[in-house]
C-alpha positions in Angstrom: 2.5 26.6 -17.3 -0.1 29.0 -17.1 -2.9 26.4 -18.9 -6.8 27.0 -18.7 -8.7 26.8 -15.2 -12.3 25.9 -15.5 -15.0 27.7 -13.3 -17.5 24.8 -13.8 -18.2 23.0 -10.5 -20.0 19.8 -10.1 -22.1 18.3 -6.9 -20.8 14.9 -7.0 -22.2 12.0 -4.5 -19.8 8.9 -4.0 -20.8 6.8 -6.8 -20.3 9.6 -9.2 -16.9 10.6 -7.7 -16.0 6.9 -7.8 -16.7 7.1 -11.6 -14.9 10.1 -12.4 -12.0 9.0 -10.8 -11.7 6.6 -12.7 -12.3 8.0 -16.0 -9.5 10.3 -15.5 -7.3 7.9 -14.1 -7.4 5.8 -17.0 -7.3 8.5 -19.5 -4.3 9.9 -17.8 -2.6 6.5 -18.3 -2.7 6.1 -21.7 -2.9 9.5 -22.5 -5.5 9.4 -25.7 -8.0 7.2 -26.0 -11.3 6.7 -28.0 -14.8 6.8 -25.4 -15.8 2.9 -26.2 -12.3 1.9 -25.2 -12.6 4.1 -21.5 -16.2 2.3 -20.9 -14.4 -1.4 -21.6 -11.6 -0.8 -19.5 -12.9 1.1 -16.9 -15.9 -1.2 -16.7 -18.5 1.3 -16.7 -21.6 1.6 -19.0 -21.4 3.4 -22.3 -24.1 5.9 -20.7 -22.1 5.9 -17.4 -18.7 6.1 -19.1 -20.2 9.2 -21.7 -21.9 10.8 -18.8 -18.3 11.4 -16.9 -16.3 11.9 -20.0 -18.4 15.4 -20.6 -17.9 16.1 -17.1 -14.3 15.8 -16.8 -14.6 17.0 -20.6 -16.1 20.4 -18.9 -13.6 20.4 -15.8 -11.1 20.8 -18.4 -9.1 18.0 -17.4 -9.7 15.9 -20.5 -10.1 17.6 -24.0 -11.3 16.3 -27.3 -8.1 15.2 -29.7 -7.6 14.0 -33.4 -10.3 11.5 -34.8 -8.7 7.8 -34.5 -8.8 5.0 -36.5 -12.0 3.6 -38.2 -12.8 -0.1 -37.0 -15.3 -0.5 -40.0 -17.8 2.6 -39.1 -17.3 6.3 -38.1 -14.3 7.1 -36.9 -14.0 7.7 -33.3 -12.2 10.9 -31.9 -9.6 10.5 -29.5 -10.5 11.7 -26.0 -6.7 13.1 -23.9 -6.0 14.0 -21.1 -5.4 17.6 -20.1 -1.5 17.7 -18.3 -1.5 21.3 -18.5 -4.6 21.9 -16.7 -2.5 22.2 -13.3 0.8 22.8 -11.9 2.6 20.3 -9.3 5.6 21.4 -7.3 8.0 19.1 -5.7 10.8 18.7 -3.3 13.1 16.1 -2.1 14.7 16.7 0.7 18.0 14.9 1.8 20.6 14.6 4.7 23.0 17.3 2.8 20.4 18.9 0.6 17.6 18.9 -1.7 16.3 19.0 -5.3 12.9 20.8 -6.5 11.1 20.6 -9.8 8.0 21.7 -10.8 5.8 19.5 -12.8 2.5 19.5 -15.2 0.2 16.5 -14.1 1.9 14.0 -16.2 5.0 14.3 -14.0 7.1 15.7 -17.1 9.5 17.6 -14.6 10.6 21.3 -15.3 13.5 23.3 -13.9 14.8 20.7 -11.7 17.3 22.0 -9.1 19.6 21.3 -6.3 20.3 23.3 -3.3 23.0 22.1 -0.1 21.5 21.9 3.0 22.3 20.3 5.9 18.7 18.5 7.3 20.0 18.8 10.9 19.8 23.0 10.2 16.4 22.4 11.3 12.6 23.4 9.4 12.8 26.8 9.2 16.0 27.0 8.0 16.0 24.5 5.5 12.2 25.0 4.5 12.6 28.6 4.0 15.2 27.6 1.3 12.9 25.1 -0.5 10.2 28.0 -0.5 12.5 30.1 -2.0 13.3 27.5 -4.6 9.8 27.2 -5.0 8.8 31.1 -5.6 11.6 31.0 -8.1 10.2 28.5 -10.3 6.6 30.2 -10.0 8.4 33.3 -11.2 10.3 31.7 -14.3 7.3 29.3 -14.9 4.9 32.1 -14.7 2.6 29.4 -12.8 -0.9 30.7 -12.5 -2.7 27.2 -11.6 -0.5 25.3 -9.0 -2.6 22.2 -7.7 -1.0 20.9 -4.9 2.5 20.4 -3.3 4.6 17.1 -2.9 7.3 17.2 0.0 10.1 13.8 0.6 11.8 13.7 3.7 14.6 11.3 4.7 12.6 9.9 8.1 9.2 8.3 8.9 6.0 10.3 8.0 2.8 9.8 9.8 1.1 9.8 6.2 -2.3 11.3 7.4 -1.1 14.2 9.1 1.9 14.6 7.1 4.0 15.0 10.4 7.9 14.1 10.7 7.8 11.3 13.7 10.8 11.0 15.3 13.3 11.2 12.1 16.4 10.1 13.5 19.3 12.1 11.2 16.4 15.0 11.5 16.9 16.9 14.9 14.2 19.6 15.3 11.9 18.1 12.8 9.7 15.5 14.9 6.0 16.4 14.7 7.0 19.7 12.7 3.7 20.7 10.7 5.3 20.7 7.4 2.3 20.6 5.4 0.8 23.2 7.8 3.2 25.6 6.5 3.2 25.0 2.6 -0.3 25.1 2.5 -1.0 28.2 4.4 1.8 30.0 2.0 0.5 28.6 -1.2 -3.3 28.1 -0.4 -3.2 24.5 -2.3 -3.3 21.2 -0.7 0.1 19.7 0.9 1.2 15.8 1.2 4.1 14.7 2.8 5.9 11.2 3.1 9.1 9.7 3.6 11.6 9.9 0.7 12.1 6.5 -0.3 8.3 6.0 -0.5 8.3 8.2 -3.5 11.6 6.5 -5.2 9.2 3.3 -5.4 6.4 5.4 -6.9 8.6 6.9 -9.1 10.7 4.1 -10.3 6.9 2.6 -11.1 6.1 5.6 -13.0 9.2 6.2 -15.4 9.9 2.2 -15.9 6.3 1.8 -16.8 6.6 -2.0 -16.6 4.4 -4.3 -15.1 7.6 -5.5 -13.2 7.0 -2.8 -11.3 3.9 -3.6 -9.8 5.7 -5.7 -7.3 8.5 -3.7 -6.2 11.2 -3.4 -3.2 13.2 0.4 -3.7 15.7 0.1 -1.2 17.7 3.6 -1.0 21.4 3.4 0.7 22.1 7.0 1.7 23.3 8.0 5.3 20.3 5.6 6.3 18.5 2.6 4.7 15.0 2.5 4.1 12.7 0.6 1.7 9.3 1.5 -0.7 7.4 -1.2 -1.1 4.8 -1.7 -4.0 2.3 -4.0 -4.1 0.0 -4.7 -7.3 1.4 -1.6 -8.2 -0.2 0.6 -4.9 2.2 2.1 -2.6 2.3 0.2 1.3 2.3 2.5 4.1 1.3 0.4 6.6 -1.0 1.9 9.7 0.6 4.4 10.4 3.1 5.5 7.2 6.3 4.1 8.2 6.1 0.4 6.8 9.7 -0.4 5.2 11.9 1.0 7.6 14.5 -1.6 7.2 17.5 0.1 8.4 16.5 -0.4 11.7 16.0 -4.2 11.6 18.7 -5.7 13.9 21.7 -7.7 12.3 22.8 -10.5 14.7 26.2 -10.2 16.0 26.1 -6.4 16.2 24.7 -5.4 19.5 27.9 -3.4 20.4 26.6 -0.6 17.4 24.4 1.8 18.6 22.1 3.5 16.6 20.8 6.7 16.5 17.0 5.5 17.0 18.7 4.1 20.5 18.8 0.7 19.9 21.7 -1.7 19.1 22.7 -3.5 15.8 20.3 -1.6 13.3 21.0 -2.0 9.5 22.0 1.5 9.1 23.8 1.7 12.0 26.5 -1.5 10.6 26.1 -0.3 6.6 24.5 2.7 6.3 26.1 5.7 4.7 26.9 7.3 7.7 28.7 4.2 9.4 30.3 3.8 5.7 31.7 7.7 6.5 32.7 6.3 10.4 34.5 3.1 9.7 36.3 4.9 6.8 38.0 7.1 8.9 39.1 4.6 11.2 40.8 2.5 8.3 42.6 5.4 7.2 43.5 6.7 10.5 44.9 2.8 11.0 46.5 2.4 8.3 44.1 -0.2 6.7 43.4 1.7 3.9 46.2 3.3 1.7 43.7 4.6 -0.9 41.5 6.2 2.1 44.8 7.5 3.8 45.6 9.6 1.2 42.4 11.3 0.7 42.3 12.0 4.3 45.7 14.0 3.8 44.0 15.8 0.9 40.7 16.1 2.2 41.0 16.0 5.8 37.3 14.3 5.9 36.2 10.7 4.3 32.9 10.9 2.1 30.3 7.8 1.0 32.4 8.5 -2.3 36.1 7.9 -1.1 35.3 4.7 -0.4 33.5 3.7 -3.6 36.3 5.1 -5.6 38.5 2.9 -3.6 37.0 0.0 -3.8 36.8 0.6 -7.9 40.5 1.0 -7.5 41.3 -1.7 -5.8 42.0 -1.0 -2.4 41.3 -3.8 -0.3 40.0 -2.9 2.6 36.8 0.1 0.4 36.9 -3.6 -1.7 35.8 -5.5 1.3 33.8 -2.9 3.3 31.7 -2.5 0.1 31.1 -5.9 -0.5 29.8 -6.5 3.5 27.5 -3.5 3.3 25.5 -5.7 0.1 26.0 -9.1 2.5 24.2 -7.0 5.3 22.0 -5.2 3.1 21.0 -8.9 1.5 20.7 -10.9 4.7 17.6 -8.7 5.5 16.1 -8.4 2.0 16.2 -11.9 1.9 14.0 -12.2 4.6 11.5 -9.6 2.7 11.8 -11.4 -0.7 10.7 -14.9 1.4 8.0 -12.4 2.8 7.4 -10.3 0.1 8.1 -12.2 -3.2 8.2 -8.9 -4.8 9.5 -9.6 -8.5 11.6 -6.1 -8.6 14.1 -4.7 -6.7 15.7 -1.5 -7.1 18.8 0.3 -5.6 19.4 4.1 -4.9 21.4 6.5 -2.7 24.6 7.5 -2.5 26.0 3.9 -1.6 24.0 2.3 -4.5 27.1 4.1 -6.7 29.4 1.6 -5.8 28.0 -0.4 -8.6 28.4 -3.9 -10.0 30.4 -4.9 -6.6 27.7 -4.1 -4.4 24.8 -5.7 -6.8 26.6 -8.8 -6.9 27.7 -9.0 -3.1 23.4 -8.2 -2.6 22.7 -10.6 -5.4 24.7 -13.4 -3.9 23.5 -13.1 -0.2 19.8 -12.9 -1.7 20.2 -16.1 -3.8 21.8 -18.1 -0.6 18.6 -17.2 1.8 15.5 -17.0 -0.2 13.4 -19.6 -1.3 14.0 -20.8 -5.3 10.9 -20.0 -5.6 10.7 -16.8 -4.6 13.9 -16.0 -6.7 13.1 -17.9 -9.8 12.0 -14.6 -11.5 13.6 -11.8 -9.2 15.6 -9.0 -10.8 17.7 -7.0 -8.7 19.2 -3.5 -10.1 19.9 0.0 -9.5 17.6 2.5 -10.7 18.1 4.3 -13.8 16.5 7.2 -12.7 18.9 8.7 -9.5 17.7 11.9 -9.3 14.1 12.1 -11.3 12.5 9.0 -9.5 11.9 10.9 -5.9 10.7 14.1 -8.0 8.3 12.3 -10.0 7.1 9.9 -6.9 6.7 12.9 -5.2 4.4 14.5 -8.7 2.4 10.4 -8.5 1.7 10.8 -4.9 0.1 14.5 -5.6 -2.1 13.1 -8.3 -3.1 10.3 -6.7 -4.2 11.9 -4.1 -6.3 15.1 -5.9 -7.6 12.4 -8.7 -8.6 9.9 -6.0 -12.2 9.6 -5.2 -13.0 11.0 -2.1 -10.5 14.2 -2.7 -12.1 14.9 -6.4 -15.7 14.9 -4.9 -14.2 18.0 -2.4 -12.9 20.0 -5.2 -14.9 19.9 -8.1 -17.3 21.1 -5.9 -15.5 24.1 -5.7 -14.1 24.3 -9.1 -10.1 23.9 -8.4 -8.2 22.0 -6.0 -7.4 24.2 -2.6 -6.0 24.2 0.7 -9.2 24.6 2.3 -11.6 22.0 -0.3 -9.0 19.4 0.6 -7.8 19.2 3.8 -11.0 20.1 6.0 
């Protein structure tokens, strides 16, 4: 992981940023490529497209490869991109823990780990432990180039500070400088952003469909939150916190309080946490024979007690499963009449409980959306549980170093930095 860092710095106005950007973007894409095919697709001019090739050629971050195929004259030589010219490091941070990786700028993840935490520990506590994580993987990786940092947390982000707001299973955390501190300990530019935000970039990334490009990730853990892609580009909204679904009120619920404070939320009635809650009523009543028995054994019901239960049978885990897809359906329909995305993908702990839950979302989906709307929509869990938030998290890194305005500050300089990047 140590790769090659260039010295070469380049005084870039707007235009020629814009060009560069997207030179490298493409090549990154598909990875090798010959220099007439970059000018075609990117829509720039041979001299243009030549002209930023040598650049990014000089930056290190593309190199020359093997000569391609001949077309009738000379044979063209393969331009690739460079994935090793910089190191990526990643978190994803949960409600009981978190996984890191590190990555090379392709998002191939490396030494992916897990660590229990409890989020409600507070920052220091738990961000002290994903530092550690992270020096420990700088050690084994003997990484002398890291590029940037990618953090996921389970609560809304304002995007452009990368600030926690008001994260309702994160006490301590609101406005908590989280970028802040990674970047003044690593000296490399920091982005933040709510978890499920980077499922949806990652599921795009891995799948590399064009189904994808209009995608709904809904993740079921102790709350429920959506990513929404559209033509392939991640939705924030104004402020960062556009899918926030769990907190869209269910009718007939107003005796549920939440913990944002108000009554009836989505994750409040079927979230993983209100799975846990109900659980141990049923098997404190006597509703649930499967669920009674683990309490004697366990003396505490998990998300997972209840999806074994239902996939043994037990009516009541059978029936609790199949309402939280009903719930979960009632308001994706409304965003698939909104939305018409083409794709929708399930993650989380609750997403485990499999075919039952699918076709119980499926079902209420079907009911409440327009044909239309449906005709083509797939709805599925996501192959990818534990690599899709690691490599979301890697995407939104390079989006944000490779984008235009970003690339113009750091080539400037030579390397991406703390300092080049967020000014």
């Amino acid at each position: 992981m140590a790769g090659q860092i260039s010295s070469t710095t380049f005084e870039l106005d707007a235009d020629g940023a814009q060009c560069l950007a997207q030179v490298i973007t493409y090549v990154r894409k598909t990875r090798s490529v010959t220099r007439p095919e970059i000018a075609t697709s990117t829509g720039l001019s041979r001299t243009l497209a030549t002209k930023y090739i040598d650049v990014a050629l000089e930056l290190n971050l593309l190199q020359s490869g093997e000569v391609g195929q001949s077309t009738g004259g000379r044979a063209p030589r393969l331009v690739n991109f460079n994935s090793n010219a910089g190191a990526i490091l990643v978190a994803e941070l949960g409600a009981t823990g978190f996984n890191v990786a590190a990555s090379d700028l392709n998002g191939n993840l490396l030494c992916t780990t897990f660590a229990n935490v409890q989020i409600s520990d507070g920052p220091d506590a738990v961000l002290t432990l994903v530092e550690n994580s992270f020096d420990d993987l700088i050690s084994t990786l003997k990484i002398k180039n890291l590029w940037g940092i990618g953090i996921g947390v389970p609560g809304p982000v304002e995007f452009a500070t990368g600030l926690p707001v008001s994260p309702p299973i994160m006490p301590g955390w609101d406005k908590f400088p989280v970028r802040e501190r990674f970047s003044t300990r690593y000296k490399v530019p920091v982005w933040v952003d709510n978890d499920v935000n980077l499922m949806a970039l990652g599921e795009h990334a891995l799948r590399n469909d064009s189904i994808t490009n209009e995608l709904i990730f809904v993740k079921i853990g102790s709350g429920i939150g959506a990513g929404i892609l559209t033509h392939g580009q991640l939705h924030r909204g104004a402020q960062g916190c556009a899918g926030d679904i769990g907190h869209i009120a269910l009718p007939f619920n107003e005796n549920m309080q939440c913990r944002c404070g108000n009554l009836g939320c989505l994750e409040a009635v079927s979230g993983g946490l209100a799975l846990i809650r109900d659980a141990e009523a049923a098997s404190n009543n006597n509703e649930s024979v499967y669920l009674g028995i683990q309490k004697k054994v366990k003396r505490r019901i998990e998300v997972q007690d209840v999806i074994e239960g239902s996939n043994n049978g037990d009516r009541w885990c059978v029936e609790r499963v199949v309402k939280v897809g009903s719930d979960l359906g009632s308001v994706l329909a409304t965003l698939v009449n909104f939305h018409n995305p083409s794709l929708i993908v399930l993650g989380g702990s609750v997403s485990t409980a499999g075919d039952k839950l699918l076709a119980s979302i499926r079902e209420t989906v079907l009911s409440r959306s327009l044909p239309l709307a449906t005709r083509d929509l797939q709805i599925r869990i996501t192959d990818y549980p534990i690599e899709c938030g690691l490599v979301g998290a890697v995407e939104m890194v390079i989006n944000e170093l490779f984008s235009s305005e970003n690339l113009r500050k750091w080539v400037a300089v030579g390397r991406p930095s703390q300092s080049s990047i967020h000014i």
